[in-house]
C-alpha angles and dihedrals in degrees: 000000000000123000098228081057084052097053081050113052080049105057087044104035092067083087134037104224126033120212111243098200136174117187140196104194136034085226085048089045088046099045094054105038090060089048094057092034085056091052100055105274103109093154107082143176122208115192131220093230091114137054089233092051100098088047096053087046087060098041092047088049093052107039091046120035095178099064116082109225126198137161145266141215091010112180122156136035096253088054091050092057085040093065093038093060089045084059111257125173092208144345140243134212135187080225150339133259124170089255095060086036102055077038088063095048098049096045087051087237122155101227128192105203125194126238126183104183133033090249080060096044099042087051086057093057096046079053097061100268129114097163109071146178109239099204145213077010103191094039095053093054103290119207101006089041089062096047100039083057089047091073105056087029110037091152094067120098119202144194107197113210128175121072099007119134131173087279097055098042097067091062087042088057095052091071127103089223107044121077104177138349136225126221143154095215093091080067110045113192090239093051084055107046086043093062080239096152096161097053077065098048092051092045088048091052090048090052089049095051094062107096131187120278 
């Protein structure tokens, strides 16, 4: 397994469930970071879904220097370099091509590609990764997908992220292959509209309390 996947698991394995959030406003970023932070979920993925995305990422990073913020939905080089620059401690991608890949490499990026099939996963590892995102997770065969790859390819490690909730992780972590999972359900739109920042917080310390089987 490469060094730079190591690094990696490590630095998300420390917690069960990473936050996939997309925000609208620095003050909104900053709010509930701190609330899951708070929690117990200091690894988190912002995703560049929203103009305002690169300028939480560098808020959060700097407000609070215990939380561990990557990004999400990474999909080009110059959004790699992008991220890097707005302080993340790591990227994200729906997927993986030669071109993000040799990008990652040269931006010195630690990069968590996604992968949906064993041709694609197999491609990533002949690419240098051995930590990957299995995504959309539910949709690509969920639970038994994961373990049915397990067998032919025992040395890949997974987070699962796309239709998991706090139902569905505790069976994901069950799993030999799979060292975290990602997942929006811990920041529910209405908490968030509703300024209910402890509601985030309690559902972030109930995420951080599931442990692996």
């Amino acid at each position: 397994m490469p060094s730079q996947s190591s690094s990696l698991i490590d630095r998300l394995g420390a917690v069960p469930v990473i936050p996939v959030l997309e925000f609208h406003s620095v003050d909104q970023a900053l709010k509930v970071c701190e609330a899951l932070v708070g929690g117990g979920l200091p690894v988190l993925e912002i995703t560049l879904r929203t103009p305002v995305a690169l300028q939480a990422m560098r808020a959060v990073a700097q407000a609070l220097p215990q939380a561990c913020v990557g990004a999400g939905t990474v999909l080009t080089a110059a959004q790699l370099h992008a991220v890097r620059d707005a302080g993340a401690a790591f990227a994200v991608s729906p997927g993986l091509t030669p071109a993000l890949a040799e990008s990652a490499r040269a931006a010195g990026v630690a990069l968590l590609p996604g992968v949906a099939t064993p041709s694609e996963a197999m491609a990533a590892m002949e690419a240098g990764y051995g930590f990957l995102k299995f995504f959309p997770a539910e949709a690509a065969g969920g639970v038994p997908m994961l373990k049915s790859i397990h067998g032919p390819l025992p040395q890949l490690r997974f987070c699962p992220t796309g239709g998991i909730d706090a139902a569905r992780a505790p069976s994901y972590l069950a799993l030999p292959n799979v060292v975290c999972v990602g997942g929006s359900w811990v920041v529910p739109r209405d908490a968030v509209e509703a300024g209910d920042w402890q509601r985030i917080r309690t559902l972030a310390e109930q995420a951080a309390a599931l442990r692996t089987g």
